[in-house]
C-alpha positions as a Markdown table, in Angstrom:
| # | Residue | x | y | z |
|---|---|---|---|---|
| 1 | Unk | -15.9 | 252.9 | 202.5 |
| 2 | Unk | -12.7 | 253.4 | 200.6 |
| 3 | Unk | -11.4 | 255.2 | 203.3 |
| 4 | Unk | -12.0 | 252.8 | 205.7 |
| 5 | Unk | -10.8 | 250.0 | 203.4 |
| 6 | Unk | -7.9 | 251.8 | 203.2 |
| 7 | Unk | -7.0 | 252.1 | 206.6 |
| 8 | Unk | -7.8 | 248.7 | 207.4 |
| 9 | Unk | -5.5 | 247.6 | 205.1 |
| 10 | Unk | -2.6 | 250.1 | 205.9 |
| 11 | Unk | -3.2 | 248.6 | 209.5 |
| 12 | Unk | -3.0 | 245.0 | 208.6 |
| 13 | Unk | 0.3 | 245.4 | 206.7 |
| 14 | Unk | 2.3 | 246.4 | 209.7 |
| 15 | Unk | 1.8 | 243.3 | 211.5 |
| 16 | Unk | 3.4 | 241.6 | 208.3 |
| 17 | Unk | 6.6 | 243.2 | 208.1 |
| 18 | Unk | 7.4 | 242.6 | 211.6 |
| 19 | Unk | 7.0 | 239.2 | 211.2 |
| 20 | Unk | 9.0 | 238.9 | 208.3 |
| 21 | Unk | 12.1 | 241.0 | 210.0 |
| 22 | Unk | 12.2 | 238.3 | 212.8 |
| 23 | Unk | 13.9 | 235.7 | 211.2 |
| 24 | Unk | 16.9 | 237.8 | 209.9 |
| 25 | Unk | 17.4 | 238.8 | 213.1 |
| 26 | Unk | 17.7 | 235.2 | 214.3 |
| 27 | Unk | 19.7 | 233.5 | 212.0 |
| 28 | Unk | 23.1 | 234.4 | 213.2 |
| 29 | Unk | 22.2 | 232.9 | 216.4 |
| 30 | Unk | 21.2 | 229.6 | 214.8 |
| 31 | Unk | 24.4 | 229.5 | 212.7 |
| 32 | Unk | 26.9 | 230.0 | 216.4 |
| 33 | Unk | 24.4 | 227.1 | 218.0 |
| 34 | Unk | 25.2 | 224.1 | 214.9 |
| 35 | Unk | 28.7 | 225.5 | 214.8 |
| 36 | Unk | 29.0 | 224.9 | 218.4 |
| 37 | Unk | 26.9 | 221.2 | 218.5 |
| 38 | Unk | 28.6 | 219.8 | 215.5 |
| 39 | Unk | 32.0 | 218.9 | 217.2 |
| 40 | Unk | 30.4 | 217.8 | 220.2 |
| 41 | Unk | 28.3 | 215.6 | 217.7 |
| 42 | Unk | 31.1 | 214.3 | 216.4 |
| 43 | Unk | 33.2 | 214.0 | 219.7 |
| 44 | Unk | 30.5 | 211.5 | 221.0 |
| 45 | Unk | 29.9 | 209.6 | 217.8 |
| 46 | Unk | 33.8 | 209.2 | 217.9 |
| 47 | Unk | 33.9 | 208.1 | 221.8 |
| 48 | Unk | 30.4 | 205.8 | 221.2 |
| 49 | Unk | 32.1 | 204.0 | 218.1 |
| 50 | Unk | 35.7 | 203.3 | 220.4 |
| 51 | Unk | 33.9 | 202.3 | 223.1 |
| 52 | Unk | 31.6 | 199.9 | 221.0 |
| 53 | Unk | 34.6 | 198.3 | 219.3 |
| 54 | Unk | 36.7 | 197.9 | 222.5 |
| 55 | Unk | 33.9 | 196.2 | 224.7 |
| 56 | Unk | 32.4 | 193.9 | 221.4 |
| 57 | Unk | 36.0 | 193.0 | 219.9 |
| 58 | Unk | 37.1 | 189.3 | 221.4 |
| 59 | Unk | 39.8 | 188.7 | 224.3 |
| 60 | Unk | 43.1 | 187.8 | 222.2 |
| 61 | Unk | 44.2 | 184.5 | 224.4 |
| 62 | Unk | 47.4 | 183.8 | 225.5 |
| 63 | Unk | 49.7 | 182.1 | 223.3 |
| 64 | Unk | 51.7 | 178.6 | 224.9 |
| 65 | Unk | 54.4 | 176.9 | 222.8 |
| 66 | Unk | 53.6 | 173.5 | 221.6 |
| 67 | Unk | 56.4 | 172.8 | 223.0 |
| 68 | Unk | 58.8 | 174.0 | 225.8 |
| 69 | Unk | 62.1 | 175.1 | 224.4 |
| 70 | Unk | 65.1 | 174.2 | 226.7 |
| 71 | Unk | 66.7 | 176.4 | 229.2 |
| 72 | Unk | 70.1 | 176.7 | 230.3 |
| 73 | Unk | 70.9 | 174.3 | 233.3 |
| 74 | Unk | 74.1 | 176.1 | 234.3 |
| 75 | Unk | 74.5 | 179.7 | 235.5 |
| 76 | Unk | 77.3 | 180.3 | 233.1 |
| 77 | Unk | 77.5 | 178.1 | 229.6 |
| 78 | Unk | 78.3 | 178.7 | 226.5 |
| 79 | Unk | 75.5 | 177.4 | 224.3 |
| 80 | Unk | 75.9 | 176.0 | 220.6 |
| 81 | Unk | 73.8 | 173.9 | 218.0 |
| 82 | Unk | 74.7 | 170.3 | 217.8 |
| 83 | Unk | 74.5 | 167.4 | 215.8 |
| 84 | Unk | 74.0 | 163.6 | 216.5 |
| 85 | Unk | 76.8 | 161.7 | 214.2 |
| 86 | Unk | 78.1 | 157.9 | 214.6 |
| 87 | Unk | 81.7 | 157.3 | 216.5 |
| 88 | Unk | 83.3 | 157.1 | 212.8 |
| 89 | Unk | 81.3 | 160.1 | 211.3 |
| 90 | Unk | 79.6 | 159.6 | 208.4 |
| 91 | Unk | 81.2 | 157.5 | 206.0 |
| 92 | Unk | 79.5 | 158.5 | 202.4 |
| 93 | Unk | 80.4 | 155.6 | 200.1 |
| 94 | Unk | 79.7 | 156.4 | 196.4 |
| 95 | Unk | 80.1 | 154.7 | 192.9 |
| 96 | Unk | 84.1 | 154.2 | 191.5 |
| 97 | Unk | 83.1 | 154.0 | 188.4 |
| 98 | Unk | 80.3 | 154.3 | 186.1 |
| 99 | Unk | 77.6 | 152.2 | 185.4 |
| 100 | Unk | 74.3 | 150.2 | 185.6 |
| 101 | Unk | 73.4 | 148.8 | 189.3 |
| 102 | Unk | 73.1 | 145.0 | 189.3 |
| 103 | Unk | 72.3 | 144.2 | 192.7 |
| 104 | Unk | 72.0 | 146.2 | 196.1 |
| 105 | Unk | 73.3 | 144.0 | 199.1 |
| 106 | Unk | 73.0 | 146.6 | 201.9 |
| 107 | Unk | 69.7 | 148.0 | 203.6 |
| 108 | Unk | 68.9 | 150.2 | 205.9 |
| 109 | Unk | 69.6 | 149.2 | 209.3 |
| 110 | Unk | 72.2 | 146.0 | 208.8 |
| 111 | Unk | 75.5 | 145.8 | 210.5 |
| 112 | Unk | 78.2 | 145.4 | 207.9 |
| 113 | Unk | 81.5 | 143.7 | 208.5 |
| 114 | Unk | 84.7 | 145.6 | 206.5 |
| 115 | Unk | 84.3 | 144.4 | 203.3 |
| 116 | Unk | 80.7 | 143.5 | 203.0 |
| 117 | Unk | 79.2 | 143.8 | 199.6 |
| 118 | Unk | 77.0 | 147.2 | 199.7 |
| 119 | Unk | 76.1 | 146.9 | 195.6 |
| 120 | Unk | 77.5 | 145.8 | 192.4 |
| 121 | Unk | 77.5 | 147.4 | 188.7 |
| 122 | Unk | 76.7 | 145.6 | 185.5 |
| 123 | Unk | 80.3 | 143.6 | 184.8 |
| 124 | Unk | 79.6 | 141.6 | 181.6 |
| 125 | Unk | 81.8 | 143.4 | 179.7 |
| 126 | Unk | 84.9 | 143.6 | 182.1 |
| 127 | Unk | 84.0 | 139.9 | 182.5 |
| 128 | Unk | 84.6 | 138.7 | 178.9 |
| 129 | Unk | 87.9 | 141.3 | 179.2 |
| 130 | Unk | 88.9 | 139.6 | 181.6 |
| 131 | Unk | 88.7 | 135.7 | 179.5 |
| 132 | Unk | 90.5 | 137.6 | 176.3 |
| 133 | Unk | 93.4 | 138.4 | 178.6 |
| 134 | Unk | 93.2 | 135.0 | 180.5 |
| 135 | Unk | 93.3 | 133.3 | 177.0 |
| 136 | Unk | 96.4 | 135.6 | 176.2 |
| 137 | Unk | 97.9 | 134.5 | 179.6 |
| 138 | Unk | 97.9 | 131.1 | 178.4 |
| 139 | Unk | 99.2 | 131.7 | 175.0 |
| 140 | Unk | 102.1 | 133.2 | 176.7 |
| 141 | Unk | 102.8 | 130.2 | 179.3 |
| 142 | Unk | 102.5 | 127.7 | 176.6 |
| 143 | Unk | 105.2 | 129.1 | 174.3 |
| 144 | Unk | 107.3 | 129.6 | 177.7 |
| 145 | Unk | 106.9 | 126.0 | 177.9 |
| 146 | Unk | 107.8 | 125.1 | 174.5 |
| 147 | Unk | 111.0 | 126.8 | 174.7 |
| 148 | Unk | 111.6 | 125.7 | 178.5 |
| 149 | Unk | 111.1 | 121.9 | 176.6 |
| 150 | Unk | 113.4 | 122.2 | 173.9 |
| 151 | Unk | 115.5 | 120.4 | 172.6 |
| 152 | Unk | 112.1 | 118.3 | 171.9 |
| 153 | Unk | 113.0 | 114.3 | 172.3 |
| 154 | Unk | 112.3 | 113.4 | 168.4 |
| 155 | Unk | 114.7 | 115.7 | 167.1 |
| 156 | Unk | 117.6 | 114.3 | 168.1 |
| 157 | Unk | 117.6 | 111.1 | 166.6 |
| 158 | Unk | 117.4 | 112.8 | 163.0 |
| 159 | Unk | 120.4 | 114.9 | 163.6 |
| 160 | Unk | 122.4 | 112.2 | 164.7 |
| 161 | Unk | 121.8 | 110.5 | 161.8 |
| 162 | Unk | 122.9 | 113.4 | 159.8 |
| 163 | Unk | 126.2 | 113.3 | 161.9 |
| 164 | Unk | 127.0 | 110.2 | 161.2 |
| 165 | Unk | 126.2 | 110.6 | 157.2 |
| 166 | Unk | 128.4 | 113.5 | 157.5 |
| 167 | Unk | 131.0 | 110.9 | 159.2 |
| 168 | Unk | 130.9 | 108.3 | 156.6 |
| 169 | Unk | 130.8 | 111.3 | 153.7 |
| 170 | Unk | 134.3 | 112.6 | 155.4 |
| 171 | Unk | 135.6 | 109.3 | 155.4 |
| 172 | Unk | 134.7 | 108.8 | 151.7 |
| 173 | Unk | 136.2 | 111.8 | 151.2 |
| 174 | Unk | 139.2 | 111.5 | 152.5 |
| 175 | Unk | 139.8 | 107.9 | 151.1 |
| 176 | Unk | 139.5 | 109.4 | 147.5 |
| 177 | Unk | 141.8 | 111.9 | 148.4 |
| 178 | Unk | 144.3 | 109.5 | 150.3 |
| 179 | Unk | 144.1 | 107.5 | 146.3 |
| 180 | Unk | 144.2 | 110.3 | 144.3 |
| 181 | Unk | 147.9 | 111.8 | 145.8 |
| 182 | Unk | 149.2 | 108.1 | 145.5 |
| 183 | Unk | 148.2 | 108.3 | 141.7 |
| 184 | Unk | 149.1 | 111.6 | 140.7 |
| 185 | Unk | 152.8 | 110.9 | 140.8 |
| 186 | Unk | 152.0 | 108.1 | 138.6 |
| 187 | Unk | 150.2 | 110.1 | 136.3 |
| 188 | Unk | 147.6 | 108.5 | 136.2 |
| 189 | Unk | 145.2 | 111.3 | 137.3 |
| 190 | Unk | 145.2 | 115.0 | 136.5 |
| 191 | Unk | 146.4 | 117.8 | 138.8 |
| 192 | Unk | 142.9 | 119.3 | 138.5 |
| 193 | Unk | 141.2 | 115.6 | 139.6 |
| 194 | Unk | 143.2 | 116.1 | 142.4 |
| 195 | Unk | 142.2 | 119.5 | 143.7 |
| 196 | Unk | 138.6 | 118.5 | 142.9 |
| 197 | Unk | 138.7 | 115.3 | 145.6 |
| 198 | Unk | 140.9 | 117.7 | 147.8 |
| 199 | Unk | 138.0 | 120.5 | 148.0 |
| 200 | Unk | 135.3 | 117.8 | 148.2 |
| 201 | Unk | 136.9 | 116.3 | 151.3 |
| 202 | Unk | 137.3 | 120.2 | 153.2 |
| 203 | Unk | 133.6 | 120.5 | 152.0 |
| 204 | Unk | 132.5 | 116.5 | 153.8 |
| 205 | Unk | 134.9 | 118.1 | 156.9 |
| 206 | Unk | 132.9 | 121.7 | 156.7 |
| 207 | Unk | 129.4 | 119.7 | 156.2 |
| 208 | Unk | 130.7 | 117.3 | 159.0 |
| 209 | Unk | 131.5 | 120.7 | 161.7 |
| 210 | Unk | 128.0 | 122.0 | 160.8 |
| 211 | Unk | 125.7 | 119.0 | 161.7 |
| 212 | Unk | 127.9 | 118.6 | 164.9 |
| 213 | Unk | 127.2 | 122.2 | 165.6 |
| 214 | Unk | 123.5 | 122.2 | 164.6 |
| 215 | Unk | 123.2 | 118.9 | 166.9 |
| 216 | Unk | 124.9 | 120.6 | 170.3 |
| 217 | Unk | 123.1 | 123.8 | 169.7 |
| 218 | Unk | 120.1 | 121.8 | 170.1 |
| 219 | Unk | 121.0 | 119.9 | 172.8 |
| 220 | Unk | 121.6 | 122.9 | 175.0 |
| 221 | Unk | 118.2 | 124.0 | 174.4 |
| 222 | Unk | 116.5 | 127.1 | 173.8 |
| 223 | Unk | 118.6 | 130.7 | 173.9 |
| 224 | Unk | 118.8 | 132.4 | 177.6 |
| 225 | Unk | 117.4 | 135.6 | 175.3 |
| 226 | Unk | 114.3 | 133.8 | 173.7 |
| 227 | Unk | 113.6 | 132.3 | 177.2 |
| 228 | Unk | 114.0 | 136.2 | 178.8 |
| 229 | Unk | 111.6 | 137.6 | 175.8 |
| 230 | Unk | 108.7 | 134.2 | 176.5 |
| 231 | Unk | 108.9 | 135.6 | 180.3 |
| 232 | Unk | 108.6 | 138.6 | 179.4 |
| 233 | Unk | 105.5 | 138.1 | 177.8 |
| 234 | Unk | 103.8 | 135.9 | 180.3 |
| 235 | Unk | 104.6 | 138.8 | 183.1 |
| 236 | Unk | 103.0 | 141.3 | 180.9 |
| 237 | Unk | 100.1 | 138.6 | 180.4 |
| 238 | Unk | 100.1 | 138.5 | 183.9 |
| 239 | Unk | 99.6 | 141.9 | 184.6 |
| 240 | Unk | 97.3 | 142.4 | 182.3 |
| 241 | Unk | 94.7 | 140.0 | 183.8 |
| 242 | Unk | 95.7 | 141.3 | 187.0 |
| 243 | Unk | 94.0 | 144.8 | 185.6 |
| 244 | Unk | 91.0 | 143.2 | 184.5 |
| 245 | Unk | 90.5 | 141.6 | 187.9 |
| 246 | Unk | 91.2 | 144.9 | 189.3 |
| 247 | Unk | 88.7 | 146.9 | 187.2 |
| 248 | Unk | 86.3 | 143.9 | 187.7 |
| 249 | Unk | 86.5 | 144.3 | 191.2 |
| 250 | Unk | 86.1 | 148.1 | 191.3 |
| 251 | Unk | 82.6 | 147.7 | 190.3 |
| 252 | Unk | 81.5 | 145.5 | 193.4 |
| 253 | Unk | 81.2 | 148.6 | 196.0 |
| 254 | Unk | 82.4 | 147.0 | 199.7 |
| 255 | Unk | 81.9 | 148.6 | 203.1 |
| 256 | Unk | 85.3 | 150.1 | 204.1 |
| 257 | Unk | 85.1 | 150.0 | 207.6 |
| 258 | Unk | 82.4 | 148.0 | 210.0 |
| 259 | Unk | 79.0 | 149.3 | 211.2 |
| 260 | Unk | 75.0 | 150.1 | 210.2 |
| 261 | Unk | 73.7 | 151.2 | 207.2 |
| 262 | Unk | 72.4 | 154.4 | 207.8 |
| 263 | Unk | 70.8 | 155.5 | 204.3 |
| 264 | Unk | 71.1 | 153.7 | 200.7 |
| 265 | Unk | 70.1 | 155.8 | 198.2 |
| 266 | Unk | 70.7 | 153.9 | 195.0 |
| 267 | Unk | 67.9 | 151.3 | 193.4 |
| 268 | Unk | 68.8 | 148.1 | 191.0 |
| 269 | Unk | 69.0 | 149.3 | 187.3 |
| 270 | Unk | 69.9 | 152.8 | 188.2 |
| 271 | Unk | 72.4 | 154.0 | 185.8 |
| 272 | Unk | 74.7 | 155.9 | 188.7 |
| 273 | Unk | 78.0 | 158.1 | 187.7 |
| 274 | Unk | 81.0 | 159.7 | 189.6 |
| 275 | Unk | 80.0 | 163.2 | 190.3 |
| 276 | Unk | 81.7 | 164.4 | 193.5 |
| 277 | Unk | 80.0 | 164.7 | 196.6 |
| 278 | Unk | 77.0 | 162.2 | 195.5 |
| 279 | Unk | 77.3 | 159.8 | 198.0 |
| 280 | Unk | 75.4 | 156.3 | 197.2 |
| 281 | Unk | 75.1 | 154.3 | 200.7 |
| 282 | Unk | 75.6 | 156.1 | 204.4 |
| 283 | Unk | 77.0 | 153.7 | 207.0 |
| 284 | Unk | 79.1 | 154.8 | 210.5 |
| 285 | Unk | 79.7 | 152.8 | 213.6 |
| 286 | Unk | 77.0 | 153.2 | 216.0 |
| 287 | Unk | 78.5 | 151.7 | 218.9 |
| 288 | Unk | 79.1 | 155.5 | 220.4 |
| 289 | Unk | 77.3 | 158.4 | 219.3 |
| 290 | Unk | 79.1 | 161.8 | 218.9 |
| 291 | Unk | 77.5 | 164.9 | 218.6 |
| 292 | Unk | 79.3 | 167.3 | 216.7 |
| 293 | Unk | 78.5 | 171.4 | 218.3 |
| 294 | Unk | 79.2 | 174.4 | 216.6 |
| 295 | Unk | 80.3 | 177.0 | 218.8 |
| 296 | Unk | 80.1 | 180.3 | 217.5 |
| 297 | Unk | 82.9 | 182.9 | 216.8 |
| 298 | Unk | 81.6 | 185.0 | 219.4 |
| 299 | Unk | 81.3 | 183.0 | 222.5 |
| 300 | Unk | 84.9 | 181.3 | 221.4 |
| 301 | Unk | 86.4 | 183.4 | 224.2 |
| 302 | Unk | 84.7 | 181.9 | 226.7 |
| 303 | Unk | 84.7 | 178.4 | 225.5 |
| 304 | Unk | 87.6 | 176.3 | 227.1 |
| 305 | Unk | 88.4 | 172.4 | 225.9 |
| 306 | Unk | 87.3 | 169.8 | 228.7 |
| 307 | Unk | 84.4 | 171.8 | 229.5 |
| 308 | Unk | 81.5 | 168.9 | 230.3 |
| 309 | Unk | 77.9 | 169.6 | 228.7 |
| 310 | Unk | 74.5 | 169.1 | 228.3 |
| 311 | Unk | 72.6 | 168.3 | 225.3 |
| 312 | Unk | 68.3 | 168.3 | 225.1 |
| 313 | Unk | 66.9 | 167.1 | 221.6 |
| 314 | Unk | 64.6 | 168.7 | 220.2 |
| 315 | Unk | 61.0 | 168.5 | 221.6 |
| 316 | Unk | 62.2 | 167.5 | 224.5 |
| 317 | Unk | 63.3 | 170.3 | 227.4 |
| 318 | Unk | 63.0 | 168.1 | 230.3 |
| 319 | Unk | 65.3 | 165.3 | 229.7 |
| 320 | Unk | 69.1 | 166.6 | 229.4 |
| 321 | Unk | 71.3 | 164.2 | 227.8 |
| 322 | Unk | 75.2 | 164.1 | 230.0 |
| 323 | Unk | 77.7 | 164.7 | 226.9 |
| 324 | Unk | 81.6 | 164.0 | 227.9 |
| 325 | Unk | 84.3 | 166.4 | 226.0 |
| 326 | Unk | 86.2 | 164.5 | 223.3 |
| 327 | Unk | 88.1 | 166.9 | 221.1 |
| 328 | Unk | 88.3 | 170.0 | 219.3 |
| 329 | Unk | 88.7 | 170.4 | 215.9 |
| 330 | Unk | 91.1 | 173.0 | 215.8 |
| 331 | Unk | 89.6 | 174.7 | 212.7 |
| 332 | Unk | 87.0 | 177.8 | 212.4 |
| 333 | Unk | 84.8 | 177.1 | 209.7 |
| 334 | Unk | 81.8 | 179.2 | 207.8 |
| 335 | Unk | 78.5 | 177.9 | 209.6 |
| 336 | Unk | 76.7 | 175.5 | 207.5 |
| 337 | Unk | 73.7 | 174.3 | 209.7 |
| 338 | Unk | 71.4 | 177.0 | 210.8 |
| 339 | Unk | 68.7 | 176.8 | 213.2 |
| 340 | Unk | 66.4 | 179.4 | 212.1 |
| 341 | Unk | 67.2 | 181.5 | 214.6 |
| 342 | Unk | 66.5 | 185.1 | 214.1 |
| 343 | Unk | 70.2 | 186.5 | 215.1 |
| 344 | Unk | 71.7 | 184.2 | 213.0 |
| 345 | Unk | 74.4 | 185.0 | 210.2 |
| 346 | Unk | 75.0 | 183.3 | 207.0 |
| 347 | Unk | 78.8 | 184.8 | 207.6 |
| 348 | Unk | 79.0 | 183.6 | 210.9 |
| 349 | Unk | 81.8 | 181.5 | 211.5 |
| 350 | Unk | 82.1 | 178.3 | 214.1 |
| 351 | Unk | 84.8 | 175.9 | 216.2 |
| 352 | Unk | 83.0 | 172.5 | 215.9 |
| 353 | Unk | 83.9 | 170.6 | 219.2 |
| 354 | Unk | 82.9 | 167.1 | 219.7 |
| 355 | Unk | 81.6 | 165.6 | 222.3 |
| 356 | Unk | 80.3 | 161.8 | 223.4 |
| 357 | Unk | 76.6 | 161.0 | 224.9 |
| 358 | Unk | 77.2 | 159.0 | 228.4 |
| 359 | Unk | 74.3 | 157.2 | 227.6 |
| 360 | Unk | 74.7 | 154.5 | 225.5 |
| 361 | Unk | 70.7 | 153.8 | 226.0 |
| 362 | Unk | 69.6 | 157.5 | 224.4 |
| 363 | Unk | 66.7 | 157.7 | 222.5 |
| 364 | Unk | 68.8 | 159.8 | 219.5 |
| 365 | Unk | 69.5 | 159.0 | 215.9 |
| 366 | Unk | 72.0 | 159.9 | 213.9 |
| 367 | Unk | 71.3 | 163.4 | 212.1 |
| 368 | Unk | 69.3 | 165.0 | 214.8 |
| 369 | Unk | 69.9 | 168.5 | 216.0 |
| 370 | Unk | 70.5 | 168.6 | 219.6 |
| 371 | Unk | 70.6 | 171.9 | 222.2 |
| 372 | Unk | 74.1 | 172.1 | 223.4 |
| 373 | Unk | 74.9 | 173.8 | 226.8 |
| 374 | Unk | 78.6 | 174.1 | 228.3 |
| 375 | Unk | 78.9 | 174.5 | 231.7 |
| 376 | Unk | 81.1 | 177.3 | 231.8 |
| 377 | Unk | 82.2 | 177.6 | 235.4 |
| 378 | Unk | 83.6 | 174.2 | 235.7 |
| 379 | Unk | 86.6 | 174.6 | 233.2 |
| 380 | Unk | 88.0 | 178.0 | 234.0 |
């Protein structure tokens, strides 16, 4: 039985280890087949996950401009980037002096004569200048006028009576010493009584040529030099309430030339100053509107004076504005309005030409930017 035990057993093994022996001689080939599916794996997850976001992702739609931007309506032109200004330009009218607004006159939108009121200051202080140096004024004409009046009518009667005092004195005078050089021979009076009446009738003579001279000095009046310095003194008077009315008027601000209102920026009780450039209340003449093109440095070449135009505002490419040449500023300048343009060069320099709208009826307003094309092939 052990024998046969043992036999069995030896037989069963061998089945065993050829089992076992056939998985190590497979696994190589197992290894070469992921090696090889992986990438192929991979290439189709790759094409599934393109193809998935191309078909699912939304159609991008096309975009239109709100609106339309202008083209050139000539087959040559020399384009530029214009602005709408009144016939006189812009005429910025700002504060003299300092001080407190009292009162606005002008609005928005009237039509000023030259001269109109735009605003006033606070002038209660130049006011009661203005009454001191009045009152001095008529100090200075009154004592004019007393000097002008002289000799006054109720001193004269007083100094002739002091002429003819000094008349009746000489001829007292003289009758004492008339007696006195009959006596003296005689001896009856003393050499030294008799020099006595002699001085007193030179000083009645001396007294007499002074009140005569007192009385025609003032019968002629005041002195031509007195008179001068009284005149003097009412010119200067003069002059100086001619200031105050000057400074007084400097702080009513008036429209210096005749046309609308465009912008007031200044409200009653605003304390304004005198900084330069700060301009107060905008006005120009609106009767013909100018628009005002830059024309760059590099298409000067090409640009020739005369040449007629065409001008679109903006948001509106369908209705071209005729613009007639006017003149040319004959001065290259650093550009100072920009468009937004993507070329566009903060060094860039431009000729500004300017040039009329033909139609006084245009729907523009002053300050808005206009498309400016040149027709370059009529002006060669």
């Amino acid at each position: 039985m052990s024998t046969a035990a043992a036999s069995s057993a030896a037989a069963g093994s061998t089945p065993n280890r050829a089992t076992r022996r056939r998985p190590a001689l497979g696994l190589p080939r197992i290894r070469s087949l992921r090696a090889a599916l992986l990438p192929l794996l991979a290439a189709a997850s790759l094409t599934y996950a393109t193809w998935h976001v191309t078909t699912s992702a939304p159609a991008t739609p096309q975009t239109v401009p709100v609106v339309e931007p202008p083209h050139a309506p000539f087959a040559a032109s020399v384009a530029g980037a214009g602005l709408v200004e009144p016939l006189s330009e812009n005429i910025s009218v700002a504060a003299i002096v300092s001080g407190t607004v009292a009162e606005v006159a002008a609005h928005e939108g009237d039509v000023l004569q030259a001269g109109d009121v735009l605003f006033r200051l606070d002038d209660r202080q130049l006011r009661a200048e203005l009454a001191v140096q009045q009152s001095r004024l008529a100090a200075a004409r009154a004592e004019l006028a007393r000097w002008q009046q002289m000799p006054r009518p109720e001193d004269l009667p007083p100094s002739e009576a002091r002429i003819r005092r000094m008349q009746s004195d000489v001829t007292l005078r003289a009758d004492q010493l008339h007696r006195a050089k009959e006596l003296f021979p005689q001896r009856v009076i003393t050499e030294q009584e008799l020099v006595e009446r002699e001085q007193a009738y030179n000083a009645a003579v001396a007294d007499l040529n002074e009140a005569q001279a007192d009385d025609a000095r003032l019968r002629a009046g005041a002195w031509a030099a007195d008179l001068a310095v009284a005149q003097a003194q009412v010119e200067q008077a003069q002059q100086m309430v001619e200031q105050a009315r000057v400074e007084l008027e400097r702080l009513v601000i008036r429209a210096p030339i005749g046309g609308t209102v465009l912008k007031v920026d200044v409200p009653p009780g605003e304390y304004v100053g005198t900084p330069p450039g700060k301009s107060l209340v905008v006005l120009g003449d609106l009767s013909t509107l100018h628009v005002r093109v830059d024309i760059d440095e590099n298409d000067l070449p090409r640009f020739r004076p005369g040449m007629p135009g065409k001008g679109f505002v903006r948001g509106d490419a369908e209705t071209p504005l005729p613009l007639r040449f006017v003149r040319v500023e004959p001065y290259t300048e650093p550009k100072q309005s920009l468009t937004g343009a993507g070329n566009e060069r903060i060094d860039t320099r431009v000729l500004q030409v300017i040039y009329e709208i033909a139609d006084p009826n245009a729907a523009v307003y002053v300050g808005q930017q206009i498309d400016v094309y040149l027709d370059a092939v009529a002006v060669k």
